[in-house]
MARBA-3410 file (N, C-alpha, C, O; in Angstrom, 1 decimal):
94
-8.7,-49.7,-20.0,-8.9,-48.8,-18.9,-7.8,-47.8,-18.9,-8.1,-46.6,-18.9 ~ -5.9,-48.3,-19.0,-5.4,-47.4,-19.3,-5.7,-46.5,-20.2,-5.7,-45.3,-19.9 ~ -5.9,-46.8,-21.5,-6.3,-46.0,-22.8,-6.8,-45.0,-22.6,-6.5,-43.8,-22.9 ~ -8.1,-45.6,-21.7,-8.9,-44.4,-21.5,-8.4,-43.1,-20.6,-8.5,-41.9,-20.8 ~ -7.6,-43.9,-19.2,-7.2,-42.5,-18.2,-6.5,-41.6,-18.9,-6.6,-40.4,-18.7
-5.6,-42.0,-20.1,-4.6,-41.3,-21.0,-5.4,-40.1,-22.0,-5.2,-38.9,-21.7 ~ -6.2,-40.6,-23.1,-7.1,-39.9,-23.7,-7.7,-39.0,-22.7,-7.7,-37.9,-23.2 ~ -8.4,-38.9,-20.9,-8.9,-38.2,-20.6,-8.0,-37.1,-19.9,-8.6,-36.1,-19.7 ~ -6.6,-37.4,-19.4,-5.8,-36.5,-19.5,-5.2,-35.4,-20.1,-4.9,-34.3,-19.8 ~ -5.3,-36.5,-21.3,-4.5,-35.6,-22.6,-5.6,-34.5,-22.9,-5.2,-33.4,-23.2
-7.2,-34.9,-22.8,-8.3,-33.9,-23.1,-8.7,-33.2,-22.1,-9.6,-32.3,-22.2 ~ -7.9,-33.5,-20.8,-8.4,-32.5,-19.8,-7.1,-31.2,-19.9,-7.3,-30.0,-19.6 ~ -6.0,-31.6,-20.4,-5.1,-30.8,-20.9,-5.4,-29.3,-22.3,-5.1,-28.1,-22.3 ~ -5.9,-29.9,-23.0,-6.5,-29.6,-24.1,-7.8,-28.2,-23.4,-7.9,-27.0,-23.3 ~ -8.6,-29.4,-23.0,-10.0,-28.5,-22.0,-9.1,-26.9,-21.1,-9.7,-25.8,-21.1
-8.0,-27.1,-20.6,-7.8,-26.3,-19.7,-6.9,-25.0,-20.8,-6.8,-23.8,-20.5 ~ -6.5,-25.6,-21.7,-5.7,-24.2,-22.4,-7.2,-23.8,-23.1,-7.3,-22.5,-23.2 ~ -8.1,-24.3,-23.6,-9.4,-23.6,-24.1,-10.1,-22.3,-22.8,-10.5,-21.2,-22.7 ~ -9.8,-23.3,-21.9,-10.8,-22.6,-20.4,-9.8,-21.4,-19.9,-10.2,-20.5,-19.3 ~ -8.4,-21.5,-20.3,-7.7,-20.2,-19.7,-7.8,-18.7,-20.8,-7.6,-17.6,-20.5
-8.3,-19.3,-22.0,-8.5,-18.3,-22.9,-9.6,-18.0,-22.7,-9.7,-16.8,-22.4 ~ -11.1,-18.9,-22.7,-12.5,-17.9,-22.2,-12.5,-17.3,-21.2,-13.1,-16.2,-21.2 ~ -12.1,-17.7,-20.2,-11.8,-17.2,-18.8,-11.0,-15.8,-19.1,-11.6,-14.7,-18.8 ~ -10.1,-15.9,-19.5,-9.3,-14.2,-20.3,-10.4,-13.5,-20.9,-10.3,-12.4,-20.4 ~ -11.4,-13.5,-21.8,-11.9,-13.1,-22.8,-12.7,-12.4,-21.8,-12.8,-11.2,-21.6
-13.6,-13.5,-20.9,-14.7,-13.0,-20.3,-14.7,-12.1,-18.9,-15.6,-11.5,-18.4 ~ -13.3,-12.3,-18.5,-13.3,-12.0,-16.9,-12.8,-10.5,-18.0,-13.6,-9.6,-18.0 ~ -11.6,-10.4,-18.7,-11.3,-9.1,-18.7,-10.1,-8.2,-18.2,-8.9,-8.5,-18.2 ~ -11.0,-6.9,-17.8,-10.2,-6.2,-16.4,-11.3,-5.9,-15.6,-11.1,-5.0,-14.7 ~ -12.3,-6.4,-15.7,-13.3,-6.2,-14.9,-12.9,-6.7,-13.0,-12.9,-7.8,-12.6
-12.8,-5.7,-12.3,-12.5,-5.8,-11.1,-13.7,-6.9,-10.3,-13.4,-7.6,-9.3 ~ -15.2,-6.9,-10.8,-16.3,-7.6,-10.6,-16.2,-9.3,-10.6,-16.4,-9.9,-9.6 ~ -16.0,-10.0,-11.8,-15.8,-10.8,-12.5,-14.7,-11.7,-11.7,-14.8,-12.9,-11.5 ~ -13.4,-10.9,-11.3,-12.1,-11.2,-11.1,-12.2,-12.2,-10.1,-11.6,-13.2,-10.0 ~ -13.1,-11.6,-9.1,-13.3,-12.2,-7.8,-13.8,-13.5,-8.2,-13.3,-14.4,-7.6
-14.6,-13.8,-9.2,-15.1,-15.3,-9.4,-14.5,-16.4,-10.4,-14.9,-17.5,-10.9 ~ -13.3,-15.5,-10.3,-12.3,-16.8,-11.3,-12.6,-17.8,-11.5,-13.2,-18.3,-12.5 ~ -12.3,-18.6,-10.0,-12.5,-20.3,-10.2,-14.0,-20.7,-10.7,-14.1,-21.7,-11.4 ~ -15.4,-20.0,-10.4,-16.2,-20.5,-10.5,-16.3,-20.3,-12.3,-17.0,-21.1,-13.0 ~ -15.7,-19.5,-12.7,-15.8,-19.2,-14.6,-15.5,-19.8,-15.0,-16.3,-20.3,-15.8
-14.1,-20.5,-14.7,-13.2,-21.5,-15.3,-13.6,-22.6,-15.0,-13.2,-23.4,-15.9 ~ -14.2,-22.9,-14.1,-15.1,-24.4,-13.9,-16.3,-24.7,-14.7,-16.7,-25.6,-15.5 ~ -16.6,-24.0,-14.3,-18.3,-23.8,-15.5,-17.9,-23.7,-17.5,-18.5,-24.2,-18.4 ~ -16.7,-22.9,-17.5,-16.2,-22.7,-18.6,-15.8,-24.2,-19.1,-16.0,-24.8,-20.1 ~ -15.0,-24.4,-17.7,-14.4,-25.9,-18.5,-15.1,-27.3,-18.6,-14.8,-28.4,-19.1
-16.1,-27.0,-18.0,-17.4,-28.2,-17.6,-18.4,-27.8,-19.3,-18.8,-28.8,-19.8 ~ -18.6,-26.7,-19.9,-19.2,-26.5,-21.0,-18.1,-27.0,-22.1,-18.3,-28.0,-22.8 ~ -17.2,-26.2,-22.0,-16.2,-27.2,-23.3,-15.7,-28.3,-23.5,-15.3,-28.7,-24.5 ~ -15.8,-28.9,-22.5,-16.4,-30.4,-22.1,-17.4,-31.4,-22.9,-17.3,-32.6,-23.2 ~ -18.7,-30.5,-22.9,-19.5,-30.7,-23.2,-20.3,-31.0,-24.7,-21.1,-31.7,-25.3
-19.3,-29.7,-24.8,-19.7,-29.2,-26.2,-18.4,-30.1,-27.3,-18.3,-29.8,-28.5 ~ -18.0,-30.6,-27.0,-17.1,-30.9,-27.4,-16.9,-32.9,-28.0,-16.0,-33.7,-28.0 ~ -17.8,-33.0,-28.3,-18.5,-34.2,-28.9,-18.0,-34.7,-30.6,-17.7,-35.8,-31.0 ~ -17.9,-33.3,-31.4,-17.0,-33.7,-32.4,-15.7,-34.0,-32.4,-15.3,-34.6,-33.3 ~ -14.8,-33.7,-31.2,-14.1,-33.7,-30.9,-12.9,-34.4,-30.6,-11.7,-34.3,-30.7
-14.0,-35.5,-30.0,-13.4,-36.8,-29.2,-14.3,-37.9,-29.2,-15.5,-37.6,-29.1 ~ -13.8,-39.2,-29.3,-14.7,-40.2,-29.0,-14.9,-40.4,-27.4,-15.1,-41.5,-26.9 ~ -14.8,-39.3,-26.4,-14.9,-40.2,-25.1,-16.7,-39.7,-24.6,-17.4,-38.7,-24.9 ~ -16.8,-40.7,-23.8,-18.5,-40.7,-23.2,-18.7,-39.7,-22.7,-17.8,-39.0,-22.4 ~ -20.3,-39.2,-22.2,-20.3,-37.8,-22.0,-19.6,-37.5,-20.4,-19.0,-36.4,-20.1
-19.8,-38.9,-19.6,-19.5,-38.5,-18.1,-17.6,-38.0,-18.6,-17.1,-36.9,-18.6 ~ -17.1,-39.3,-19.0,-15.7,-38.5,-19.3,-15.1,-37.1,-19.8,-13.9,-36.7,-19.5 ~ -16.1,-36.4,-20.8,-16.0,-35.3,-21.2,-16.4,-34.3,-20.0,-15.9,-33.2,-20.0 ~ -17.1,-34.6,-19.5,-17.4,-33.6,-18.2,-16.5,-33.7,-17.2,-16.4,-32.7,-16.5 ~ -15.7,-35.1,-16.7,-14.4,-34.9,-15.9,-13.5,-33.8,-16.2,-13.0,-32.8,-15.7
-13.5,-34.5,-17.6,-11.6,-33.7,-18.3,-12.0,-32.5,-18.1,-11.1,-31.6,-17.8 ~ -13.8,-32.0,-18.5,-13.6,-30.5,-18.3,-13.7,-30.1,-17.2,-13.7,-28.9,-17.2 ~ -14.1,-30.8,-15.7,-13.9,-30.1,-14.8,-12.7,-30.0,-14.4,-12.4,-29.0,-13.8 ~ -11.6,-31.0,-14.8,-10.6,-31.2,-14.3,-9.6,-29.9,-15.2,-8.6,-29.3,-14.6 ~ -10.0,-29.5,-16.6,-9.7,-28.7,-17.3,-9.8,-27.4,-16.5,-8.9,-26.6,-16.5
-11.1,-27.3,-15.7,-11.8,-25.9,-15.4,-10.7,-25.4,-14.0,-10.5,-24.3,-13.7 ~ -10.1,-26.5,-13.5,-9.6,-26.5,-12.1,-7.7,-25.9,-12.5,-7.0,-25.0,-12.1 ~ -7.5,-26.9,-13.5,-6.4,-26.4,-14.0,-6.0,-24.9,-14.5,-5.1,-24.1,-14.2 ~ -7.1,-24.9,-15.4,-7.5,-23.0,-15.5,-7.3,-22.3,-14.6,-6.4,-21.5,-14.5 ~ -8.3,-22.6,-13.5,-8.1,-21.8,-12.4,-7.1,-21.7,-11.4,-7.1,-20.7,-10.7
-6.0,-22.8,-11.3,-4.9,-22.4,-10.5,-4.1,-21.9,-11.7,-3.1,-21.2,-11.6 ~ -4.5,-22.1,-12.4,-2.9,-21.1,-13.3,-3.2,-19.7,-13.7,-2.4,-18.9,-14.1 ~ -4.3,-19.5,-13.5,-5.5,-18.0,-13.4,-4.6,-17.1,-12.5,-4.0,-16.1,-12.8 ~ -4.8,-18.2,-10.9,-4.6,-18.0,-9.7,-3.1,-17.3,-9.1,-2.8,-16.4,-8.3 ~ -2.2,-18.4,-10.0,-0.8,-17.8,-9.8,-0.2,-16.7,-10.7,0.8,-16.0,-10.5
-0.9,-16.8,-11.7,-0.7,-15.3,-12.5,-0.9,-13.8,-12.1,-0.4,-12.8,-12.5 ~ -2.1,-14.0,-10.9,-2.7,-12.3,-10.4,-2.0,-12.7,-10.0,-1.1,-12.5,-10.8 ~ -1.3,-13.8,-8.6,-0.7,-13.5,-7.6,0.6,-12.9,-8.0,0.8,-11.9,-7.3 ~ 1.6,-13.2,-9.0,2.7,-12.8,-9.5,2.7,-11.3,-10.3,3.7,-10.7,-10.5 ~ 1.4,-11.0,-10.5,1.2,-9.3,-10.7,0.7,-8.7,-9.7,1.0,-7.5,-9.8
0.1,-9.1,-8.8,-0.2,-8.5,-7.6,1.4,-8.3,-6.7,1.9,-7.3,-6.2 ~ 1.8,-9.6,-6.8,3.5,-9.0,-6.6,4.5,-7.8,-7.1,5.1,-6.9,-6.6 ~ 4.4,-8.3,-8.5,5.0,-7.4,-9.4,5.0,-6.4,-9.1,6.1,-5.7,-9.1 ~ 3.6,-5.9,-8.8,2.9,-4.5,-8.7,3.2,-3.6,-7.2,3.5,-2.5,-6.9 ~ 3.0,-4.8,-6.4,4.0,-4.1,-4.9,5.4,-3.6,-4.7,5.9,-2.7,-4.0
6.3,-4.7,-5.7,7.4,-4.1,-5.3,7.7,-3.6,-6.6,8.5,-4.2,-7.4 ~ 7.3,-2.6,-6.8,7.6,-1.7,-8.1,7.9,-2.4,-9.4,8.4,-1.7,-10.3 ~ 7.8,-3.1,-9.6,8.0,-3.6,-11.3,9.2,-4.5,-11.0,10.1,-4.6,-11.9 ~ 9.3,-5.0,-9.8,11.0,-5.5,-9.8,10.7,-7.1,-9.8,11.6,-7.9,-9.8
END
């Protein structure tokens, strides 16, 4: 049982640096898109999850944790990134 929480950590780790790069690719600079971060990155990380069968030996429900858990992680680190250029950007580049 430990074994397993470990492997699905380590692959929800894995899931979430894939899901911050599609999430990048797809959202863009699109001002439209921006607004739906979290739901990209969840859905993004719920598919690479998925798809991801050669990958790993773990069962499909586990593969779909790690990538939601992946997709969630994405999105707060999404999240604190505008926030820190939305700062940036107020107080002049400082």
């Amino acid at each position: 049982m430990e074994a397993v929480l470990i492997n699905l950590i380590t692959f929800a780790s894995i899931v979430a640096a894939i899901t911050m790069a599609l999430a990048a690719v797809v959202i863009g600079n699109s001002e439209t898109l921006a607004k739906y971060t979290p739901q990209i990155t969840l859905v993004a990380g719920i598919l690479v999850g998925f798809v991801s069968v050669p990958i790993t030996d773990l069962v499909l429900i586990d593969r779909l944790y790690a990538g939601f858990l992946g997709g969630l992680i994405a999105a707060g680190a999404l999240n604190v990134e505008s926030i820190k250029t939305i700062f940036t950007a107020r107080n002049g580049g400082k």
